[in-house]
Residue frames as a rotation matrix with the C-alpha (Angstrom) as fourth column:
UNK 1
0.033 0.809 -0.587 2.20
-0.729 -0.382 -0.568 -32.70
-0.684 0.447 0.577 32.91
UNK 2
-0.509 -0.040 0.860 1.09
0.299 0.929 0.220 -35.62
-0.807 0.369 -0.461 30.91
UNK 3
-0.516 0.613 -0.599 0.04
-0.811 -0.574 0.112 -34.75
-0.275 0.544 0.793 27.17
UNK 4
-0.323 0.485 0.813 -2.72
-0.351 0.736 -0.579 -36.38
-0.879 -0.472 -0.067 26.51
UNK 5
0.865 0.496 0.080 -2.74
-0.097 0.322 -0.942 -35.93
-0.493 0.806 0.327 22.58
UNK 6
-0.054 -0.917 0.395 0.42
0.889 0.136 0.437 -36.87
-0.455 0.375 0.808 20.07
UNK 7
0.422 -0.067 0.904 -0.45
0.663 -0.657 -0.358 -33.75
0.619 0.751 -0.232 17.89
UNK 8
0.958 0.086 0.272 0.11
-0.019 -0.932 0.362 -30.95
0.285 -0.352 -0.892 20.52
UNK 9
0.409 -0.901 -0.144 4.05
0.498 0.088 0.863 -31.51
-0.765 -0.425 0.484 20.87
UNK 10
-0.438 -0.319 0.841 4.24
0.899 -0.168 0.404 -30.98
0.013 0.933 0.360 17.26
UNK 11
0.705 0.697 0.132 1.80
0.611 -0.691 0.386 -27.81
0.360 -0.192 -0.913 17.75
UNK 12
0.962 -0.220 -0.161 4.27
0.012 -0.556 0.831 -26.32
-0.272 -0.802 -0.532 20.44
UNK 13
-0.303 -0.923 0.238 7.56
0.621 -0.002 0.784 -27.20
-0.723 0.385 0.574 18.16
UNK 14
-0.126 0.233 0.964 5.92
0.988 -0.055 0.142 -25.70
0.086 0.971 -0.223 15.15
UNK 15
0.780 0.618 -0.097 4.88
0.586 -0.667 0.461 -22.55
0.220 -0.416 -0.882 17.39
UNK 16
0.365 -0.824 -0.433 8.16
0.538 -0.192 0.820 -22.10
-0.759 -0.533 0.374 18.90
UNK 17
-0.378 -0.848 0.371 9.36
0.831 -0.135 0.540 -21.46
-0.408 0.512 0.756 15.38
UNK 18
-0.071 0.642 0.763 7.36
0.797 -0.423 0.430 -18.92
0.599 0.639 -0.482 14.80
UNK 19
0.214 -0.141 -0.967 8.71
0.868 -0.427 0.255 -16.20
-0.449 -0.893 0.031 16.99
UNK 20
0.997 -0.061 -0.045 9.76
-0.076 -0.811 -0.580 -12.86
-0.001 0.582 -0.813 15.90
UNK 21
0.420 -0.872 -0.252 13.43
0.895 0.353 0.272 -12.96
-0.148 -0.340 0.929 15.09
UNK 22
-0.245 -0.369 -0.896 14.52
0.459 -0.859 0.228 -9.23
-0.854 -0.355 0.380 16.04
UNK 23
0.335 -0.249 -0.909 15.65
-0.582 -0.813 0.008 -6.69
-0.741 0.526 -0.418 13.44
UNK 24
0.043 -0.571 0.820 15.32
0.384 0.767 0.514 -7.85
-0.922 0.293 0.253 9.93
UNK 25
0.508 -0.237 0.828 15.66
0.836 -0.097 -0.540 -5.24
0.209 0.967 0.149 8.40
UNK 26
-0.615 -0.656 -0.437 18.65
0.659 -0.732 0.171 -2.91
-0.432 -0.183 0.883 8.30
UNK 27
0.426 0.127 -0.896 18.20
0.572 -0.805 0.158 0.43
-0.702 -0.579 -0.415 8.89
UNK 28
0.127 -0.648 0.751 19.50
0.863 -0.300 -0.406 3.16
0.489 0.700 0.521 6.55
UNK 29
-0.776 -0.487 -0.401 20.86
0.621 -0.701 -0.349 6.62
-0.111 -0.520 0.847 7.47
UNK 30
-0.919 0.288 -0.270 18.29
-0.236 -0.949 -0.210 9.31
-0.317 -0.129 0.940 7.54
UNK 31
0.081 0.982 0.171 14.53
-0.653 0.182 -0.735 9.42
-0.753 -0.052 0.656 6.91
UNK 32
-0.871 -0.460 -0.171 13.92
-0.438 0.571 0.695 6.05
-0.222 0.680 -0.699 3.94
UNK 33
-0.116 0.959 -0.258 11.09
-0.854 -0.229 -0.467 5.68
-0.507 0.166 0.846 2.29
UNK 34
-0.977 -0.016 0.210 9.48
-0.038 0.994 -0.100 2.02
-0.208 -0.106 -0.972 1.60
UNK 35
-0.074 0.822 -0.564 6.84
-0.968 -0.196 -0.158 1.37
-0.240 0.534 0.810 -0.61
UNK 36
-0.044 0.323 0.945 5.16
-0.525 0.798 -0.297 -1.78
-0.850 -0.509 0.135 -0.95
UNK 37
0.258 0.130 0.957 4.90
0.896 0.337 -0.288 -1.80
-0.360 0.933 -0.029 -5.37
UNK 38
-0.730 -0.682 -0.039 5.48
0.520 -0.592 0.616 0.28
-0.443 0.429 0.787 -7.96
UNK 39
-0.597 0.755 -0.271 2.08
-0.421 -0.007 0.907 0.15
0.683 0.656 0.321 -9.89
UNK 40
-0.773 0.457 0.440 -1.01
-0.185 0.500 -0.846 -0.48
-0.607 -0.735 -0.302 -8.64
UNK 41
-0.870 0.255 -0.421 -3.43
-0.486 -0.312 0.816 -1.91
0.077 0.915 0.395 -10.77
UNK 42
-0.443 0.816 0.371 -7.29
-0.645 -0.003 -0.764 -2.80
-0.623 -0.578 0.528 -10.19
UNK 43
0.243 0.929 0.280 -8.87
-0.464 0.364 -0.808 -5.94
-0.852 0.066 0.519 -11.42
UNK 44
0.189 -0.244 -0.951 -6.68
-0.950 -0.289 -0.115 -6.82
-0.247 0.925 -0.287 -14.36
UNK 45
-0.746 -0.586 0.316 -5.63
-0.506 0.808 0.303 -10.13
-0.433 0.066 -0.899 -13.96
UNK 46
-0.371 0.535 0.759 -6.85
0.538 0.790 -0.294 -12.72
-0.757 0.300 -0.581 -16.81
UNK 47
-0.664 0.653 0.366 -7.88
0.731 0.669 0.133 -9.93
-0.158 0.356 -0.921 -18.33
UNK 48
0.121 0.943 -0.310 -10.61
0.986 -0.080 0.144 -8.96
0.112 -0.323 -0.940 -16.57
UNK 49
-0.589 -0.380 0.713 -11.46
0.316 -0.921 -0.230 -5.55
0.744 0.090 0.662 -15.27
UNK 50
-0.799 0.516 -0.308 -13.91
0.115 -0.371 -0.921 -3.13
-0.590 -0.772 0.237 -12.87
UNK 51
0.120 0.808 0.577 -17.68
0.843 -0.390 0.371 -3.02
0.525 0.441 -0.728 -14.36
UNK 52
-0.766 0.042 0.641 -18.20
0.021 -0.996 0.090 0.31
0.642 0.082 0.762 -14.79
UNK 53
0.287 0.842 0.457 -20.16
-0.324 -0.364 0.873 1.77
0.901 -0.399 0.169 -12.03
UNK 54
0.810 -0.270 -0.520 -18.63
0.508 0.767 0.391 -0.65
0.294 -0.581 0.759 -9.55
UNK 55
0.305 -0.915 0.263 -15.48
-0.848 -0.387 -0.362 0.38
0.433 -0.113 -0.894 -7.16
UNK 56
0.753 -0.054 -0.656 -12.57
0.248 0.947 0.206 -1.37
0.610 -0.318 0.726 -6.33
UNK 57
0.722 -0.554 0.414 -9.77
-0.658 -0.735 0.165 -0.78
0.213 -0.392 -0.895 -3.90
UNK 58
0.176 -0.928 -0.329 -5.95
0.661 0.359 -0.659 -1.25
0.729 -0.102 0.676 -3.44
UNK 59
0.988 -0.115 -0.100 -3.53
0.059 -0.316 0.947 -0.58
-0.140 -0.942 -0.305 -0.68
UNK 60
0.391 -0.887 0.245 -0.19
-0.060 -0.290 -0.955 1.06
0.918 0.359 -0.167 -1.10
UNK 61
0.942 0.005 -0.335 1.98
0.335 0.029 0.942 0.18
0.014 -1.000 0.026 2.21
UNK 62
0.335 -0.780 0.528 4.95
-0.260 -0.616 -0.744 2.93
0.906 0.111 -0.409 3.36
UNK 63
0.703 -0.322 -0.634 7.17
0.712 0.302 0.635 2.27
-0.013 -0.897 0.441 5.77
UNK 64
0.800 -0.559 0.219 10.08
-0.569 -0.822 -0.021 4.33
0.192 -0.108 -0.975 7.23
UNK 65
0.899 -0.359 -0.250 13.06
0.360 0.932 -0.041 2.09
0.248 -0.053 0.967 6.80
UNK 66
-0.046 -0.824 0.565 15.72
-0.221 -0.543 -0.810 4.97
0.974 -0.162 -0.157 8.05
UNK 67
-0.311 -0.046 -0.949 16.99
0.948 0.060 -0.314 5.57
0.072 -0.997 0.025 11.65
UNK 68
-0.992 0.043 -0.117 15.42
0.003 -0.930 -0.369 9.31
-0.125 -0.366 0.922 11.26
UNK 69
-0.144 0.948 -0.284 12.04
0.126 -0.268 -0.955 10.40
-0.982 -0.173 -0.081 11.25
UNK 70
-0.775 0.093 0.625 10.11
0.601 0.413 0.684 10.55
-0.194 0.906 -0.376 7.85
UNK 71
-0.146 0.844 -0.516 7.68
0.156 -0.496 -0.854 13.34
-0.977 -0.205 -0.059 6.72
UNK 72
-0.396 0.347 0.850 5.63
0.918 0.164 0.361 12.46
-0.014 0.923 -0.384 4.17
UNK 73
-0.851 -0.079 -0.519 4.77
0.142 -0.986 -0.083 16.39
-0.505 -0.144 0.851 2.87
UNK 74
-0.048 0.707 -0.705 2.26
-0.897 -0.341 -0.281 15.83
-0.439 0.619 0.651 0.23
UNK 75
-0.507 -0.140 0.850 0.52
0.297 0.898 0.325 13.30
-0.809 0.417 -0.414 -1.87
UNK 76
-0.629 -0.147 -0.763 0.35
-0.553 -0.605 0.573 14.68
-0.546 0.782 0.300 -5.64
UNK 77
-0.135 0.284 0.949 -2.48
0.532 0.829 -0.172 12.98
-0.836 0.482 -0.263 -7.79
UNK 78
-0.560 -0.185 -0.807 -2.13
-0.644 -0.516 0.565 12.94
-0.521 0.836 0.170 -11.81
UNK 79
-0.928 0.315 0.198 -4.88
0.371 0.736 0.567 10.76
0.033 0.600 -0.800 -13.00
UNK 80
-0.586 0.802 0.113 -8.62
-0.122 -0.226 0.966 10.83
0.801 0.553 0.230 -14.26
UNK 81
-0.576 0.561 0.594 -11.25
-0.812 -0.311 -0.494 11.28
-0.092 -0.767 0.635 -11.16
UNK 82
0.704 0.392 -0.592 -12.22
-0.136 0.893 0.430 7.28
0.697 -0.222 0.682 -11.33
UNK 83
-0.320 -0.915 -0.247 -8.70
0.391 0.111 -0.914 7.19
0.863 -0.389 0.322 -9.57
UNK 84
0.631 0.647 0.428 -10.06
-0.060 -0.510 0.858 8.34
0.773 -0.567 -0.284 -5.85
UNK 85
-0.372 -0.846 -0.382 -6.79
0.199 0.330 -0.923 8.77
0.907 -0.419 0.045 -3.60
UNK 86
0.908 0.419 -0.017 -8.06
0.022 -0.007 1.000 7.91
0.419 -0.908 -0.015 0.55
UNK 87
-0.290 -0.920 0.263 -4.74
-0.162 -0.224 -0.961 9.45
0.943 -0.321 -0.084 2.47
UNK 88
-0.564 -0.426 -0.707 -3.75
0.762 0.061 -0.645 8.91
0.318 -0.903 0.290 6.17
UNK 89
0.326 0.944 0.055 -5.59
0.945 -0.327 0.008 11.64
0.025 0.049 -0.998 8.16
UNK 90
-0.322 -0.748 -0.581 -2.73
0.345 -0.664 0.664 14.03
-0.882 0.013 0.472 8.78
UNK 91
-0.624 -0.582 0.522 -2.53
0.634 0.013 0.773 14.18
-0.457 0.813 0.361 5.01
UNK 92
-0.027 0.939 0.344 -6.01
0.793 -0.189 0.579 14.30
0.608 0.288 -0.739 4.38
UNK 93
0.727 0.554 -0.405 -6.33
0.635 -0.768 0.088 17.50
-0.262 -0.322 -0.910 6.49
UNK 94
0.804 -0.391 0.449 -3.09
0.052 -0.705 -0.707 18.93
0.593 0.592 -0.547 4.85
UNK 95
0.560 -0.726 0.399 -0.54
-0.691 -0.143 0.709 18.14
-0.457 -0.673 -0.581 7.52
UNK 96
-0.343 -0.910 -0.233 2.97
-0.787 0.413 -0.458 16.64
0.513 0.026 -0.858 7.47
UNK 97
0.867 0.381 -0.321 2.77
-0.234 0.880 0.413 12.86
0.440 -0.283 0.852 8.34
UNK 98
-0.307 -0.927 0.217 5.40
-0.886 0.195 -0.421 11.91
0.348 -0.321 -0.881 10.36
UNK 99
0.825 0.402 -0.396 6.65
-0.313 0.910 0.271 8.49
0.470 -0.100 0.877 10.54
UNK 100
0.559 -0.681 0.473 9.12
-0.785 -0.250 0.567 7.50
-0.268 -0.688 -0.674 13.06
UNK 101
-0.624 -0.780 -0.046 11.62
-0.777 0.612 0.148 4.74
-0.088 0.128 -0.988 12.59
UNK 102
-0.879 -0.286 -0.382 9.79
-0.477 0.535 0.698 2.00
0.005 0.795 -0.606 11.29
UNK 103
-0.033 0.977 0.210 6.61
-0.294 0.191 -0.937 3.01
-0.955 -0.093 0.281 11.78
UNK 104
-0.785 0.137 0.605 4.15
0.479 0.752 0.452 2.60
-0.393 0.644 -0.656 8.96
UNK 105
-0.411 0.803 -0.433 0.89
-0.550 -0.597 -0.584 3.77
-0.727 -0.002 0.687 7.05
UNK 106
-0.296 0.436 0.850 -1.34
0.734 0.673 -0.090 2.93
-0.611 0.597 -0.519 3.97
UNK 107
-0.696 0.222 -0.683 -2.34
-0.530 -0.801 0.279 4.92
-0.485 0.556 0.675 1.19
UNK 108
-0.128 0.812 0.569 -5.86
0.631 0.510 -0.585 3.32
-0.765 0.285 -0.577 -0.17
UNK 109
-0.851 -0.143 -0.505 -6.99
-0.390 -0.473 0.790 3.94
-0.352 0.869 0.347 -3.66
UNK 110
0.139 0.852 0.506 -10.55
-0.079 0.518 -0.851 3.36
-0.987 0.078 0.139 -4.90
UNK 111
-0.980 0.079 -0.181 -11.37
-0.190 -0.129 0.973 3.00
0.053 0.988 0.142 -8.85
UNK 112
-0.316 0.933 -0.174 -14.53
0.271 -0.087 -0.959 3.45
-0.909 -0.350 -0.225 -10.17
UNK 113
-0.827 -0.436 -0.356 -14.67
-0.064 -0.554 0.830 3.67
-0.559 0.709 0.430 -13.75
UNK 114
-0.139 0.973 -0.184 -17.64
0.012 -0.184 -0.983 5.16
-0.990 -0.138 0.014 -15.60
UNK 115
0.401 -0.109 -0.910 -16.33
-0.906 -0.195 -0.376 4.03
-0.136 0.975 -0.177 -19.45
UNK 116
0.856 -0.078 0.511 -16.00
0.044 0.996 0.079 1.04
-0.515 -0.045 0.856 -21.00
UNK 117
0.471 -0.779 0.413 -12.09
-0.087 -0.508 -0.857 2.08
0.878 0.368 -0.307 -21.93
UNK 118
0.397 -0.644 -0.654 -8.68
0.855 0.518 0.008 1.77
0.334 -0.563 0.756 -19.91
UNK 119
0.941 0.074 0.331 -7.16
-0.029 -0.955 0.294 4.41
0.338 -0.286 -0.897 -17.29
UNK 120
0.283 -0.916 -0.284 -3.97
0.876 0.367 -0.313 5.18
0.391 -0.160 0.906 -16.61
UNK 121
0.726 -0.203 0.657 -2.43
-0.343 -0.935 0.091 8.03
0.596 -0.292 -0.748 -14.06
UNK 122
-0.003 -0.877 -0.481 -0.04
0.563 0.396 -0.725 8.08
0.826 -0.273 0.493 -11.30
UNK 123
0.784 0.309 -0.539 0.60
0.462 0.291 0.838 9.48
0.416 -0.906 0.085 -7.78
UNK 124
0.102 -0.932 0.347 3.50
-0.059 -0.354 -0.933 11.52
0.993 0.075 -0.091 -6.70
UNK 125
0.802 0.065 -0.594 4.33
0.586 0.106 0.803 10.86
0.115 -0.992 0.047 -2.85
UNK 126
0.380 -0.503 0.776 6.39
-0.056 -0.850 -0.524 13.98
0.923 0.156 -0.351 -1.61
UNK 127
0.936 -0.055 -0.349 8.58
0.349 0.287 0.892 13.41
0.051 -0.956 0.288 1.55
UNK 128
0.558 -0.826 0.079 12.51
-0.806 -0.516 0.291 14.06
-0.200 -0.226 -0.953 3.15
UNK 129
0.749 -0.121 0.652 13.22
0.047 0.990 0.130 10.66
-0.661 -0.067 0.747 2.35
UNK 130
0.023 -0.868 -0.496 16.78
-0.479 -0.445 0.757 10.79
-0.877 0.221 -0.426 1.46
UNK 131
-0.576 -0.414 0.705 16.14
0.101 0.819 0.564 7.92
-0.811 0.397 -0.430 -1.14
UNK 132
-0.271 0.720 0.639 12.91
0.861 -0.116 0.496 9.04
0.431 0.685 -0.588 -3.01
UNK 133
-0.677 0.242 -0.695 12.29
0.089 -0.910 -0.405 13.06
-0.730 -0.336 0.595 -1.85
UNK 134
0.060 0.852 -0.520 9.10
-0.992 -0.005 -0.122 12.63
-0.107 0.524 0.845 -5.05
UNK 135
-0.825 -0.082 0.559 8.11
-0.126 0.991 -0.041 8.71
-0.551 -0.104 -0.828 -5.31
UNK 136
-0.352 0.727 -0.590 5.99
-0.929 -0.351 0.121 8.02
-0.119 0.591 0.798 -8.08
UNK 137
-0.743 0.229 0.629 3.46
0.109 0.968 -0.225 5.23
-0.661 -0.099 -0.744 -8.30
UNK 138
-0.818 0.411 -0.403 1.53
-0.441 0.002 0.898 4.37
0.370 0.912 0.180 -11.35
UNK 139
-0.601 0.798 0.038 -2.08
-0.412 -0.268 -0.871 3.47
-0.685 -0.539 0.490 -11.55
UNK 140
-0.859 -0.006 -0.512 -3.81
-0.503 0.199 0.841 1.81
0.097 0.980 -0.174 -14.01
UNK 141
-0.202 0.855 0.477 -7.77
0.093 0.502 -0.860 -0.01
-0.975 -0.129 -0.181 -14.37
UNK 142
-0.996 0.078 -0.047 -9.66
-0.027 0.238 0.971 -1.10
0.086 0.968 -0.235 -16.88
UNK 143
-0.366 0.929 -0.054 -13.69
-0.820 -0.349 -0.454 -0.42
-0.441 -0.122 0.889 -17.37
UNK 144
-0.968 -0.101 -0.229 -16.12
-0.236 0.677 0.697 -3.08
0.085 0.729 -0.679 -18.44
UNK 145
-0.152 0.987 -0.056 -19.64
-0.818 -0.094 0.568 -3.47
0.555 0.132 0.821 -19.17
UNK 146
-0.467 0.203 0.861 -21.47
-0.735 0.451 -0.506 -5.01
-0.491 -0.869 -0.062 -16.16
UNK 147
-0.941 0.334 0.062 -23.07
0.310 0.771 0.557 -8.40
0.138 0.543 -0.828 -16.93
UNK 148
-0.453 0.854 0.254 -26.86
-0.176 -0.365 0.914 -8.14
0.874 0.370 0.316 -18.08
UNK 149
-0.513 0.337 0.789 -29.29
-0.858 -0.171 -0.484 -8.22
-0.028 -0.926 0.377 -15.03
């Protein structure tokens, strides 16, 4: 096989390195609960904020970082009803999520804030997770008056 461009060796070296190299992360004993932040917070940077009326959304990613199964039992919300929590469906019909060894999920959070005025609440993620059996994540947005039409 004769290449016919100089770039596409470098292509196929550059590729190579870019395999999956196995198991990088260790395993803990029993169910382990992996969370992606502490705080999630909507629009803030610079600043700035959510015009009021407007929604934005964040993703919270969980993982299961044990060698046991993970059941996530409940997700607990303590904030003001701009704060809109969009669970897994299990959850969302009241079942036990179960996440096997290093499976995954997403908890999704809208805001939507109908005051020009900062919110702050929090999240309570209930599971067997020998490391965090109540995980709390914090929440936080800021209203702001939409520019003029």
């Amino acid at each position: 096989m004769r290449l016919r461009h100089l770039w596409f060796p470098i292509i196929l070296l550059a590729m190579a390195g870019c395999g999956d190299d196995g198991d990088e992360v260790q395993l803990e004993k029993g169910p382990f609960l992996f969370v992606d932040r502490e705080s999630m917070g909507f629009d803030q940077e610079f600043g700035s904020g959510t015009y009021v009326g407007a929604s934005t959304f964040n993703a919270l990613y969980i993982e299961n970082r044990g060698d046991e199964p993970l059941d996530i039992t409940e997700v607990v919300k303590a904030a003001p009803a701009e704060f809109t929590i969009l669970l897994p469906d299990e959850l969302a019909k009241g079942q036990t999520l179960r996440l096997e060894s290093r499976a995954h999920a997403s908890i999704q959070v809208q805001f939507k804030p109908t005051k020009v005025q900062t919110y702050d609440g929090k999240f309570t993620i209930k599971s067997t997770a020998k490391n965090a059996p109540e995980k709390v994540v914090q929440l936080s947005g800021k209203g702001v008056t939409p520019p003029p039409p």
